[in-house]
MOPAC internal coordinates of N, CA, C and O (Angstrom, degrees):
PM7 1SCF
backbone

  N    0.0000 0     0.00 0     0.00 0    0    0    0
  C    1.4572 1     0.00 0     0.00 0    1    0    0
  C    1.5191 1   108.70 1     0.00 0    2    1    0
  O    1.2310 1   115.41 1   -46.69 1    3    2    1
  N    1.3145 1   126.32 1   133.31 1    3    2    1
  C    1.5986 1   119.65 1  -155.52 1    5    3    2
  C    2.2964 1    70.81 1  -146.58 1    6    5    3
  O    1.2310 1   127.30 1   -31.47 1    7    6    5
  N    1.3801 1   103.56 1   148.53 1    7    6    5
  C    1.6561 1   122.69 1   171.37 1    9    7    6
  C    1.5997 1    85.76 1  -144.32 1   10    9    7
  O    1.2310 1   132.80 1   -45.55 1   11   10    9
  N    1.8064 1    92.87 1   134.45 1   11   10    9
  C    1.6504 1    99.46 1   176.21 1   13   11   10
  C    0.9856 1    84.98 1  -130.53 1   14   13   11
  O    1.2310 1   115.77 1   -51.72 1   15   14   13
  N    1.6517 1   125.64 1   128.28 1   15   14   13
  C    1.4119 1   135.73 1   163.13 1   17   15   14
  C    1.5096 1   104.92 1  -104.83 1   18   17   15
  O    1.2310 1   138.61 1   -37.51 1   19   18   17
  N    1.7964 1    81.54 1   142.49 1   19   18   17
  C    1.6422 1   100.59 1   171.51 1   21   19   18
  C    1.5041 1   135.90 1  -117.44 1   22   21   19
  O    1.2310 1   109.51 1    11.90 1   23   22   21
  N    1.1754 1   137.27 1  -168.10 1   23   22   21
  C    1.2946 1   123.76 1   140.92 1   25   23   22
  C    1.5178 1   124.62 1    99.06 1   26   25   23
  O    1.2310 1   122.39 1   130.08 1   27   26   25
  N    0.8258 1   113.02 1   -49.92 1   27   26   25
  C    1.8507 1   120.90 1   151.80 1   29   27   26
  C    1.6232 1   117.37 1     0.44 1   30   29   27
  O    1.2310 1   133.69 1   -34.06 1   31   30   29
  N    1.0540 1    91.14 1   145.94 1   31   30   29
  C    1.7927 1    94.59 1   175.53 1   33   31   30
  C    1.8222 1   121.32 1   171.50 1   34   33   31
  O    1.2310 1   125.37 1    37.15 1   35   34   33
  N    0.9640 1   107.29 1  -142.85 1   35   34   33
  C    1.2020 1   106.65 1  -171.10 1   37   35   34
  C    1.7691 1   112.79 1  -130.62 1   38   37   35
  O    1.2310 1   116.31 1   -55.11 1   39   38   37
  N    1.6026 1   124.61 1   124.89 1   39   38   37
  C    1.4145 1    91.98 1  -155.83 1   41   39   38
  C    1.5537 1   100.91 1  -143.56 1   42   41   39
  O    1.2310 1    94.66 1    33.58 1   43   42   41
  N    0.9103 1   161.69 1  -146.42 1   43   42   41
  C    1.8199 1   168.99 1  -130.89 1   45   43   42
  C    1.6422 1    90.88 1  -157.35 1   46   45   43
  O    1.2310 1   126.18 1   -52.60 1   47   46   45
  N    0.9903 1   105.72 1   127.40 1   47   46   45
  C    1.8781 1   101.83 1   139.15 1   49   47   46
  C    1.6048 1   108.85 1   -37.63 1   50   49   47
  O    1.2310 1   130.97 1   -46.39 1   51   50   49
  N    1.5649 1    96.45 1   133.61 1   51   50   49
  C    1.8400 1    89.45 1   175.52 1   53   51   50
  C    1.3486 1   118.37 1    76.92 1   54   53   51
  O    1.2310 1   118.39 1   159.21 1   55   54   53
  N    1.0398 1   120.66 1   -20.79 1   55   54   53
  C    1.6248 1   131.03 1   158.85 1   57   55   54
  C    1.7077 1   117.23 1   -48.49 1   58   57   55
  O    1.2310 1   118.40 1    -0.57 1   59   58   57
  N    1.3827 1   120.66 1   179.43 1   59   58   57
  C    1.2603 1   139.77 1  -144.15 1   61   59   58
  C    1.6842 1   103.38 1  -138.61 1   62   61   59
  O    1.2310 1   106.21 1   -57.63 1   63   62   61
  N    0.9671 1   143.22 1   122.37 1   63   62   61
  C    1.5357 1   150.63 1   129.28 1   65   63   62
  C    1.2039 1   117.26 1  -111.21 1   66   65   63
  O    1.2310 1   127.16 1   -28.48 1   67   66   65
  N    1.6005 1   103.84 1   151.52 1   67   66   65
  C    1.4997 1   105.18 1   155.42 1   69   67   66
  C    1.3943 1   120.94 1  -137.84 1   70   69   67
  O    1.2310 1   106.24 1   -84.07 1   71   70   69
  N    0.8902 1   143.16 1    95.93 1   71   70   69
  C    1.7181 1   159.36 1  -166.61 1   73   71   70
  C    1.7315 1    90.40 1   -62.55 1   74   73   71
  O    1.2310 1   123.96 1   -38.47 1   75   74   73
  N    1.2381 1   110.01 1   141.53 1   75   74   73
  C    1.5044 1   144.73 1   151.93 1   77   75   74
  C    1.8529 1   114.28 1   -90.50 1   78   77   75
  O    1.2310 1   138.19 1   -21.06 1   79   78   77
  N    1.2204 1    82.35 1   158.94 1   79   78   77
  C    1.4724 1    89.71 1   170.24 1   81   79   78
  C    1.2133 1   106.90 1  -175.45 1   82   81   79
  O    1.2310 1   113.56 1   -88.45 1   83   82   81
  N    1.7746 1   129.78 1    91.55 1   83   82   81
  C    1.2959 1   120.39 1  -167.73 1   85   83   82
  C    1.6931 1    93.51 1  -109.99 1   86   85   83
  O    1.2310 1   131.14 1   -27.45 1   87   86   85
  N    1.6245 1    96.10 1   152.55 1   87   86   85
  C    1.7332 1   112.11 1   179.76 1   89   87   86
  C    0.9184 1   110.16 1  -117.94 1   90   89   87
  O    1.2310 1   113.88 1     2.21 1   91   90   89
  N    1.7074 1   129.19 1  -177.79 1   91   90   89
  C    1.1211 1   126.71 1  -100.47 1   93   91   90
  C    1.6038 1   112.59 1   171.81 1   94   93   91
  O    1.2310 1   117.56 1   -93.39 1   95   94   93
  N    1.4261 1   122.26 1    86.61 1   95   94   93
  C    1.9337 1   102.17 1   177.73 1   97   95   94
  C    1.8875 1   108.60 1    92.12 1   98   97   95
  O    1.2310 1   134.65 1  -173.42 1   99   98   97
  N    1.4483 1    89.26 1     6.58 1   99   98   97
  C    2.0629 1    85.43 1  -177.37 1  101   99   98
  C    1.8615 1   103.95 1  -148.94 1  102  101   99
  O    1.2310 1   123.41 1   -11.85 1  103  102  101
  N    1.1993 1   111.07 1   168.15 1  103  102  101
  C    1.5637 1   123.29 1  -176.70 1  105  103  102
  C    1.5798 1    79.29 1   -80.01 1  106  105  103
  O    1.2310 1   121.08 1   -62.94 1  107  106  105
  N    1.5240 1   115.55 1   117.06 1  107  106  105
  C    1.5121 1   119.25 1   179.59 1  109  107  106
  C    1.4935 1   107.12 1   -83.66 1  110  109  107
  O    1.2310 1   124.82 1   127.63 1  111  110  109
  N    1.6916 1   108.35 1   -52.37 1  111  110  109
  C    1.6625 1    95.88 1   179.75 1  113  111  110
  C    1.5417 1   111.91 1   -81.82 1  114  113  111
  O    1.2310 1   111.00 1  -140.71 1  115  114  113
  N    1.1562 1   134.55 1    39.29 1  115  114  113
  C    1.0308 1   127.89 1   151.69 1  117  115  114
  C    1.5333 1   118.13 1   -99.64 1  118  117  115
  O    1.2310 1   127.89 1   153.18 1  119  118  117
  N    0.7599 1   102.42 1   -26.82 1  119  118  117
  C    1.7434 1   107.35 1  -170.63 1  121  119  118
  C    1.4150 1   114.43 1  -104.22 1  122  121  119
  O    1.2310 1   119.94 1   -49.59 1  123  122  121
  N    1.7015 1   117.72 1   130.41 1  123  122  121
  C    1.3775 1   135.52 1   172.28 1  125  123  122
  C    1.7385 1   104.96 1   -45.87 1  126  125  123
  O    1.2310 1   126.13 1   -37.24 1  127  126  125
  N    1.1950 1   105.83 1   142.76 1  127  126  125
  C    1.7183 1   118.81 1  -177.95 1  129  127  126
  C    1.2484 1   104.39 1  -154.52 1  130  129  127
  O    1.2310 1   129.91 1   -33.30 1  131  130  129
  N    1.3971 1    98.51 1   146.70 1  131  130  129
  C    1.9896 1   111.91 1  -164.22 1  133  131  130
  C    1.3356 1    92.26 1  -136.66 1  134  133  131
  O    1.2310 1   132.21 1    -2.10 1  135  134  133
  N    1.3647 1    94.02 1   177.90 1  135  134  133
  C    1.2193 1   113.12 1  -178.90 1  137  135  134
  C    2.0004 1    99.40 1  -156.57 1  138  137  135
  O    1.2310 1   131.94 1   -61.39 1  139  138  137
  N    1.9119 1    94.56 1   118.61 1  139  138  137
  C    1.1448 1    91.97 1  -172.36 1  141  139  138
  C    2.0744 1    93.79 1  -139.38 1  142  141  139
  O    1.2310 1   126.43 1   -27.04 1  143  142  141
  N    1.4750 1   105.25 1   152.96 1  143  142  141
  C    1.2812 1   111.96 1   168.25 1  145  143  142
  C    1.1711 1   111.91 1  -139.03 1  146  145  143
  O    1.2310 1   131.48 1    -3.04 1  147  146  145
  N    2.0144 1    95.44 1   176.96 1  147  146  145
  C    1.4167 1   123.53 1  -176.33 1  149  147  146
  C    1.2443 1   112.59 1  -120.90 1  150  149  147
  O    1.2310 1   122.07 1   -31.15 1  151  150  149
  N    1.7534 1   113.65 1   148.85 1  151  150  149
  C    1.3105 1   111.95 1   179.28 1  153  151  150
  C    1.5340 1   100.40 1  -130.62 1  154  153  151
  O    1.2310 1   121.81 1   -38.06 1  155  154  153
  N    1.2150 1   114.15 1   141.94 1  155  154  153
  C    1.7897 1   111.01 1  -158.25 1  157  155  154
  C    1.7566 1    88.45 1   -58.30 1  158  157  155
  O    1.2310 1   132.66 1   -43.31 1  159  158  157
  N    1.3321 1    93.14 1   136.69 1  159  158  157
  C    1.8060 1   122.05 1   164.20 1  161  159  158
  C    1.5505 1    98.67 1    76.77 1  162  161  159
  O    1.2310 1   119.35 1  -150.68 1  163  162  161
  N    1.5481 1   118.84 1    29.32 1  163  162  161
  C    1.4741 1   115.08 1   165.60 1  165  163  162
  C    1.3283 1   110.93 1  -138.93 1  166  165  163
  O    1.2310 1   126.55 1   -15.72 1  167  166  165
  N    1.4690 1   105.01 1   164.28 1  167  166  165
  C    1.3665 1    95.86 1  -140.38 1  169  167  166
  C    2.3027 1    73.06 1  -100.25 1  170  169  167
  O    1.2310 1   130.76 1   -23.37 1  171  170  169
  N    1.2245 1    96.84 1   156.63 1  171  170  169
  C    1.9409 1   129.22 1  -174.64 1  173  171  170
  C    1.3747 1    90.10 1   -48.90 1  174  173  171
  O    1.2310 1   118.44 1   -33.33 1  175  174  173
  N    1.7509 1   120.58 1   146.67 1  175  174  173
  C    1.6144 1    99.50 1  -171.76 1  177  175  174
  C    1.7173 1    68.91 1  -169.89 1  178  177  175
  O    1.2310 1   131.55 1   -34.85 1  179  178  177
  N    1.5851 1    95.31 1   145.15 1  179  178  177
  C    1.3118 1   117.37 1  -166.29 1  181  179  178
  C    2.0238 1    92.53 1   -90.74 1  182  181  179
  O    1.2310 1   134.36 1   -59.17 1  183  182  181
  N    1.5397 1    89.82 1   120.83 1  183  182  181
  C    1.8146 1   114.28 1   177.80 1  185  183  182
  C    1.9668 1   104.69 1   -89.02 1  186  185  183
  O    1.2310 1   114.22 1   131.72 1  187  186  185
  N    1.3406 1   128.55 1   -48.28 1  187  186  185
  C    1.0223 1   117.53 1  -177.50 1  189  187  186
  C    1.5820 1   100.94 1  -167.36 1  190  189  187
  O    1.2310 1   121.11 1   -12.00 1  191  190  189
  N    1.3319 1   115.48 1   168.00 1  191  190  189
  C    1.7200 1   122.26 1   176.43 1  193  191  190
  C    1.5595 1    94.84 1  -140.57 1  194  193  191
  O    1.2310 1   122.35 1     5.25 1  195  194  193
  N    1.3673 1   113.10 1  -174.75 1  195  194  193
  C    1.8096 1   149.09 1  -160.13 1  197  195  194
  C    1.1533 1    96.73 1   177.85 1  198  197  195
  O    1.2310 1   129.00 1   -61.48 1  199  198  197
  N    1.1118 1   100.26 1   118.52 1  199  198  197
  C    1.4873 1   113.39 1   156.63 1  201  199  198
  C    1.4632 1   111.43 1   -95.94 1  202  201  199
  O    1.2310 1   119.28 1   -10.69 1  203  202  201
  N    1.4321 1   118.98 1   169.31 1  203  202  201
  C    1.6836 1   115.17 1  -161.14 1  205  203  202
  C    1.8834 1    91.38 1   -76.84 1  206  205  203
  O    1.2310 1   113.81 1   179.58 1  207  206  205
  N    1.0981 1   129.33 1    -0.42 1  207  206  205
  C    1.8694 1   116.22 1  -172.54 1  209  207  206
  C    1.2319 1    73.16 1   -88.14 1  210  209  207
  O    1.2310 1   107.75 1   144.05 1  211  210  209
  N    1.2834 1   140.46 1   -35.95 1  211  210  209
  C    1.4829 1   119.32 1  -145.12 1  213  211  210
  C    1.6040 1   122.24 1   120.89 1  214  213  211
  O    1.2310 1   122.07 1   171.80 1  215  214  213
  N    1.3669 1   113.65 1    -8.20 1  215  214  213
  C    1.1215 1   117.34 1  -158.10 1  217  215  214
  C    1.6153 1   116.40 1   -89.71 1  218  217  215
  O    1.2310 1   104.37 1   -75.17 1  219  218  217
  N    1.3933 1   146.46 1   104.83 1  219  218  217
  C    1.3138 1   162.59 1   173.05 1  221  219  218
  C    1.3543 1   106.94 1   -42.09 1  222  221  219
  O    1.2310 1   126.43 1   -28.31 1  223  222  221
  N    1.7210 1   105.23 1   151.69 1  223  222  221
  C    1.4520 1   128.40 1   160.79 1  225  223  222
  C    1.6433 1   108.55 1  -149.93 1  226  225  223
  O    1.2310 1   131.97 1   -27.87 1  227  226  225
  N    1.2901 1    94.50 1   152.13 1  227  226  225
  C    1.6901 1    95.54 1   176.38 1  229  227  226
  C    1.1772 1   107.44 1  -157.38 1  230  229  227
  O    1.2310 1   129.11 1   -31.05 1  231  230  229
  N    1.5246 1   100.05 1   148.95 1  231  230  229
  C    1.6768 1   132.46 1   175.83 1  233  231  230
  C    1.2872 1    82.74 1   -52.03 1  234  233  231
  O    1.2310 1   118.79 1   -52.21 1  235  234  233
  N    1.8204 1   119.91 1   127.79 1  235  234  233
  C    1.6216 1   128.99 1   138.98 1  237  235  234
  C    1.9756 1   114.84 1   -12.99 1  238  237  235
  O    1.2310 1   131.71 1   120.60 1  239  238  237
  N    1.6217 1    95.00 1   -59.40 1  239  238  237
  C    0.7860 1    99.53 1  -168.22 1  241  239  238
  C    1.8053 1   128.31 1   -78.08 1  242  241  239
  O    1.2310 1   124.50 1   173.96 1  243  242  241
  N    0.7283 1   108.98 1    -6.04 1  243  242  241
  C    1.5832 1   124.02 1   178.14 1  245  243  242
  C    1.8434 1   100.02 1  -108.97 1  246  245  243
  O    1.2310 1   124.29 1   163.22 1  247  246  245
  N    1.0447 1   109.38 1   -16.78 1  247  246  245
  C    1.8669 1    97.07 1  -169.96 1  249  247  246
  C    1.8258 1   109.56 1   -47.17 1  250  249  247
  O    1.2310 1   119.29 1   -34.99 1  251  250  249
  N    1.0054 1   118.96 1   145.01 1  251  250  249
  C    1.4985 1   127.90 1   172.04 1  253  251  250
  C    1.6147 1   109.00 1    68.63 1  254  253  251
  O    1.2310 1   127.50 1  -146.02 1  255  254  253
  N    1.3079 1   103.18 1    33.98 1  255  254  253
  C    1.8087 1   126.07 1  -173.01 1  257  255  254
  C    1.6200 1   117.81 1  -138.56 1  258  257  255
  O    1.2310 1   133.43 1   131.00 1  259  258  257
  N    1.3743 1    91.64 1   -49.00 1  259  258  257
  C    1.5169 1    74.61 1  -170.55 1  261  259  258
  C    2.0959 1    82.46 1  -126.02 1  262  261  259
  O    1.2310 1   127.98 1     8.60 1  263  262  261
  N    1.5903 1   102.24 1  -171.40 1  263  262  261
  C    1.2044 1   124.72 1  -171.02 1  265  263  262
  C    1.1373 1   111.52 1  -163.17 1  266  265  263
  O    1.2310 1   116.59 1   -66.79 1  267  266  265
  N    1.4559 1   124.09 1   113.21 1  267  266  265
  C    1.3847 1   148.56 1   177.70 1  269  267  266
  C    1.8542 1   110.79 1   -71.92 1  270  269  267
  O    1.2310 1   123.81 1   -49.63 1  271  270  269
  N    0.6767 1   110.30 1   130.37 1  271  270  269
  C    1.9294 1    96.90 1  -178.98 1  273  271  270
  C    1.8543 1    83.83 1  -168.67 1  274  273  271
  O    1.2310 1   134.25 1   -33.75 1  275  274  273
  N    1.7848 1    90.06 1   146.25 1  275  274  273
  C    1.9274 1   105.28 1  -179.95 1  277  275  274
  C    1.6391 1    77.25 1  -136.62 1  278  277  275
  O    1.2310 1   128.74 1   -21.16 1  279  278  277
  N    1.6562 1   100.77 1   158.84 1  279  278  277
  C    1.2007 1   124.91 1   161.62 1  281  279  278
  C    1.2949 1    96.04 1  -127.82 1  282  281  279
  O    1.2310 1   127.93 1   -49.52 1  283  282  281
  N    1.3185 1   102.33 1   130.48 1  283  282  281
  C    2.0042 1   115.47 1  -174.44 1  285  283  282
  C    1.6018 1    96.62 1   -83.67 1  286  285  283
  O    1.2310 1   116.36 1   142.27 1  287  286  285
  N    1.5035 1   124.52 1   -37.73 1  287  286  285
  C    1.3403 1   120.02 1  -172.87 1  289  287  286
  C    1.4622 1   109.82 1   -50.18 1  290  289  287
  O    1.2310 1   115.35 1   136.35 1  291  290  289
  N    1.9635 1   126.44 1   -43.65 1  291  290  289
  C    0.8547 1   107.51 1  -164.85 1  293  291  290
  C    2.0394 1    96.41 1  -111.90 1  294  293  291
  O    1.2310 1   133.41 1  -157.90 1  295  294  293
  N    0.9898 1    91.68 1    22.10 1  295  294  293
  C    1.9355 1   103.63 1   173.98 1  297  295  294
  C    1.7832 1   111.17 1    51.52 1  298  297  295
  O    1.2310 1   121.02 1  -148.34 1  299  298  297
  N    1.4568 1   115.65 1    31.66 1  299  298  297
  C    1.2834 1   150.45 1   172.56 1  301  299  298
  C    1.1232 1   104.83 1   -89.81 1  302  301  299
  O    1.2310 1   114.05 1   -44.00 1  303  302  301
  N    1.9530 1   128.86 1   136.00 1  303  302  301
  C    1.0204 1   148.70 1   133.40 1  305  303  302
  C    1.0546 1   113.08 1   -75.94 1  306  305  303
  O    1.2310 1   110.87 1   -14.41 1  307  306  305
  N    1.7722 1   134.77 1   165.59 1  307  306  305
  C    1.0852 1   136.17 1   154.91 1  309  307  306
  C    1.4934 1    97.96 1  -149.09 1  310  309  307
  O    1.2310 1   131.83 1    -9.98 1  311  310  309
  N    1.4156 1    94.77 1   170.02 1  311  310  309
  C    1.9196 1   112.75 1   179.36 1  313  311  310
  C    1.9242 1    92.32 1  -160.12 1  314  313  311
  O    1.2310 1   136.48 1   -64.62 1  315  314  313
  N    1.5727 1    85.70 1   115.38 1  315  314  313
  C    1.6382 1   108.09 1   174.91 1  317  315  314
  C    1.4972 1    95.71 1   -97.34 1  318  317  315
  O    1.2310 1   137.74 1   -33.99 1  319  318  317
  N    0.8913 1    83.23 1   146.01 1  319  318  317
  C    2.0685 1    95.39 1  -171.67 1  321  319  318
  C    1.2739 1   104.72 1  -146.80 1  322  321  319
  O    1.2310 1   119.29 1   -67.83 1  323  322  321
  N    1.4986 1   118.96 1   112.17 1  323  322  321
  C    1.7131 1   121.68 1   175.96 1  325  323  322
  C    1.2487 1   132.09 1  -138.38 1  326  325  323
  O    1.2310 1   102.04 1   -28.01 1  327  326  325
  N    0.8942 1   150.43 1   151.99 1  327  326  325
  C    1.7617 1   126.46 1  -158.26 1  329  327  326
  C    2.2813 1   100.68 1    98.39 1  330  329  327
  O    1.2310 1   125.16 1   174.82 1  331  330  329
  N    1.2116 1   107.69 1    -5.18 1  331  330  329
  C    1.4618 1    95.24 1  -148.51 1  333  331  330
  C    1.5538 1   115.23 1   -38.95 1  334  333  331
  O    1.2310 1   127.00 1   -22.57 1  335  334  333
  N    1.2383 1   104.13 1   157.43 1  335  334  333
  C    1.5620 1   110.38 1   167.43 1  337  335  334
  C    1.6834 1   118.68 1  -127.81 1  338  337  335
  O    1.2310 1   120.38 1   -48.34 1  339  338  337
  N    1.1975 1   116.88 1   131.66 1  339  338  337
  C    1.5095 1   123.56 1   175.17 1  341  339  338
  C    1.5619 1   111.57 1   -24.75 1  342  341  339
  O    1.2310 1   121.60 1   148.63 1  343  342  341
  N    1.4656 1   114.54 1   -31.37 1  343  342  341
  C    1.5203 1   107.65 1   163.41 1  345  343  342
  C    1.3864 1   130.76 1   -73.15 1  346  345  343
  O    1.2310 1   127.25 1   174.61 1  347  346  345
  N    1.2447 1   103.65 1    -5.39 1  347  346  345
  C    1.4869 1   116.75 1   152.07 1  349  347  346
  C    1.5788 1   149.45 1   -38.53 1  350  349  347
  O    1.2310 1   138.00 1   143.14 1  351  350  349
  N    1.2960 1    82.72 1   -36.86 1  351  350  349
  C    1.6058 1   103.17 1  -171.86 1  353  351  350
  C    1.1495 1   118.49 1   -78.75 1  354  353  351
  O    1.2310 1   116.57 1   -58.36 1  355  354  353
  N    1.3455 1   124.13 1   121.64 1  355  354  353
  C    1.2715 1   149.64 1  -162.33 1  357  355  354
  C    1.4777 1   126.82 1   169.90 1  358  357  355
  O    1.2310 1   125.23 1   -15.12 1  359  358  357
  N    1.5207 1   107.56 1   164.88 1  359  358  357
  C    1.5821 1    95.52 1   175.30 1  361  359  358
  C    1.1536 1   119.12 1   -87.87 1  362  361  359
  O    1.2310 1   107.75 1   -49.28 1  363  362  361
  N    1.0925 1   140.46 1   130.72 1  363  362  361
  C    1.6634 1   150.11 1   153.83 1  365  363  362
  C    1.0771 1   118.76 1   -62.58 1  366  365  363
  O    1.2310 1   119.01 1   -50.53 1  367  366  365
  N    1.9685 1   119.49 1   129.47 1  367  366  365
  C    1.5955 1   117.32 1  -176.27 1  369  367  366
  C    1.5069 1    89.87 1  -138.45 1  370  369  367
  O    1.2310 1   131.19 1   -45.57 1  371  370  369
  N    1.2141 1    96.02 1   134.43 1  371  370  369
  C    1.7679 1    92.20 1   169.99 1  373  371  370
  C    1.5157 1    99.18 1  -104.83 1  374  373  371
  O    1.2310 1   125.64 1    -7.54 1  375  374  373
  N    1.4601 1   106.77 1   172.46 1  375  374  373
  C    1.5742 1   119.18 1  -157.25 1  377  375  374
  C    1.2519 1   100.73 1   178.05 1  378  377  375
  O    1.2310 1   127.35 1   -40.02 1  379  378  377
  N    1.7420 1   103.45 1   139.98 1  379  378  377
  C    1.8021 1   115.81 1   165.67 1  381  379  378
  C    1.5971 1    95.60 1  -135.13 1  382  381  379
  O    1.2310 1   119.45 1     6.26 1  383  382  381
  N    1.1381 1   118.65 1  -173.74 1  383  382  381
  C    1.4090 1   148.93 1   166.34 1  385  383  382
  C    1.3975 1    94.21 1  -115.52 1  386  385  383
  O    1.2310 1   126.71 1   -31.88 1  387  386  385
  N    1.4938 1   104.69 1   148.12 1  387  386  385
  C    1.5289 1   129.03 1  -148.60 1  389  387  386
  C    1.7346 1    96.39 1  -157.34 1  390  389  387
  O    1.2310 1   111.38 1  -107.87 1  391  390  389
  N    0.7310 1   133.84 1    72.13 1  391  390  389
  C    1.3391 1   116.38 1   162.58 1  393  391  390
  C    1.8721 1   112.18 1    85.09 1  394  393  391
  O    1.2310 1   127.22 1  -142.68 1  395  394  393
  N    1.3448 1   103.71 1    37.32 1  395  394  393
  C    1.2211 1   118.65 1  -177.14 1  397  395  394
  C    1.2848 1   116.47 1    71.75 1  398  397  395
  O    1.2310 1   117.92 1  -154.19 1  399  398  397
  N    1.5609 1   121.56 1    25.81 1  399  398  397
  C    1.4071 1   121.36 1  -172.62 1  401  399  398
  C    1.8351 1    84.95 1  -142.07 1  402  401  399
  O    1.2310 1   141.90 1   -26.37 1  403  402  401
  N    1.8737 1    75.08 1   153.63 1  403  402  401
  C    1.9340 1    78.04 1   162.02 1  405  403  402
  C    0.9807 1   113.25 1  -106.78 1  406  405  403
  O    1.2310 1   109.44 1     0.41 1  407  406  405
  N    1.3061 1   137.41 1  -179.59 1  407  406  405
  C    1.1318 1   158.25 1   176.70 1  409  407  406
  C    1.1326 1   129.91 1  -139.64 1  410  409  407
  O    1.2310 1   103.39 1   -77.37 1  411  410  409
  N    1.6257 1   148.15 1   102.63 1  411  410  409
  C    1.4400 1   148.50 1   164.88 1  413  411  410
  C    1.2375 1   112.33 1   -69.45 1  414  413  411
  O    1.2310 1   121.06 1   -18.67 1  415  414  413
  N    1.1209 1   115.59 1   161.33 1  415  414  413
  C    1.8180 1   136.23 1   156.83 1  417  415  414
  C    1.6632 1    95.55 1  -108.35 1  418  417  415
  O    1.2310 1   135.51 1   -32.35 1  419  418  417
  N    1.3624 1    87.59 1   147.65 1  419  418  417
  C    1.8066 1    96.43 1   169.01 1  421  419  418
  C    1.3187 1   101.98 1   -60.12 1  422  421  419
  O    1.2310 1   121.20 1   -23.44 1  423  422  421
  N    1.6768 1   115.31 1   156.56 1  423  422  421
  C    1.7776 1   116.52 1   178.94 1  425  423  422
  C    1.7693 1    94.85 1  -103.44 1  426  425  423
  O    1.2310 1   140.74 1   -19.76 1  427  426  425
  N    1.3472 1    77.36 1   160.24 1  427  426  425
  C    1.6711 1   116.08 1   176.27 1  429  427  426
  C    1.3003 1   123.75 1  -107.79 1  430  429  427
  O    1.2310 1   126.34 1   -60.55 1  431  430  429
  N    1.1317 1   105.42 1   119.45 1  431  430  429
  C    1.7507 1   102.73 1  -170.48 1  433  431  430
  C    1.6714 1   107.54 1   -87.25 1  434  433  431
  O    1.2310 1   142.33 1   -36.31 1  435  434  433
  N    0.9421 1    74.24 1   143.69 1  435  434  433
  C    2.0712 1    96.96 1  -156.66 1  437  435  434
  C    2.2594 1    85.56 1  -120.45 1  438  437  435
  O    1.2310 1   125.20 1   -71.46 1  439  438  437
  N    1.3846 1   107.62 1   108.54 1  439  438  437
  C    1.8355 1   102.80 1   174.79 1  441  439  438
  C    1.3482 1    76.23 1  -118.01 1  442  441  439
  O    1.2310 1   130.04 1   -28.25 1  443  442  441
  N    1.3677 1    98.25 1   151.75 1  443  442  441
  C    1.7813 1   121.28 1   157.58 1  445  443  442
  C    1.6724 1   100.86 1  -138.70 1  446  445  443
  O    1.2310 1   128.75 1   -80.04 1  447  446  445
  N    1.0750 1   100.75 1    99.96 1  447  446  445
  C    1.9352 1   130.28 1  -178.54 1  449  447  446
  C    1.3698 1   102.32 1  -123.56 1  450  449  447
  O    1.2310 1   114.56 1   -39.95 1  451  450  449
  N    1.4903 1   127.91 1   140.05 1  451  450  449
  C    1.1172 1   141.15 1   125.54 1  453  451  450
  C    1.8668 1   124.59 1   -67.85 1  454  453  451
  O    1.2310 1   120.10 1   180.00 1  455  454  453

């Protein structure tokens, strides 16, 4: 099972990203996938999930901000994120459980600086 995250960068208050996260070695639309980050000296905290029907969850804090969406054709996650805020910043790792194991993708650093 291999997760390659993408997309990260550097962005405005109020700015726009959208992180990738394509997988790798597993039945992709079957399996729930999140998307969770870190911000130095905090502890990793779950940002959003998909489950393989399709079905959403979201951080309180991101609701009506960002948007979780996978396309199984190309076995890609994504998380559109807009509105950003300087509390934003952190790295992003997406991750499922696979067969009673987890699995990370390397994170992507996501800054929201003016």
């Amino acid at each position: 099972v291999q997760l390659q995250a993408s997309g990260g960068g550097l962005v405005q208050p109020g700015g726009s990203l959208r992180l990738s996260c394509k997988g790798s070695g597993f039945i992709f639309r079957l399996i729930t996938m999140r998307w969770h980050r870190q911000a130095p000296g905090k502890q990793r905290e779950l940002v959003a999930e998909v489950t393989g029907a399709g079905n959403t969850n979201y951080a309180d804090s991101v609701k009506g901000r960002f948007t979780i969406s996978r396309d199984n054709t190309k076995n890609t996650l994504y998380l559109q994120m807009n509105s950003l805020k300087p509390e934003d910043t952190a790295s992003y790792f997406c991750n499922t459980d696979y067969r009673g194991r987890v699995y990370w993708g390397q994170g992507t650093q996501v800054t929201v600086s003016s």
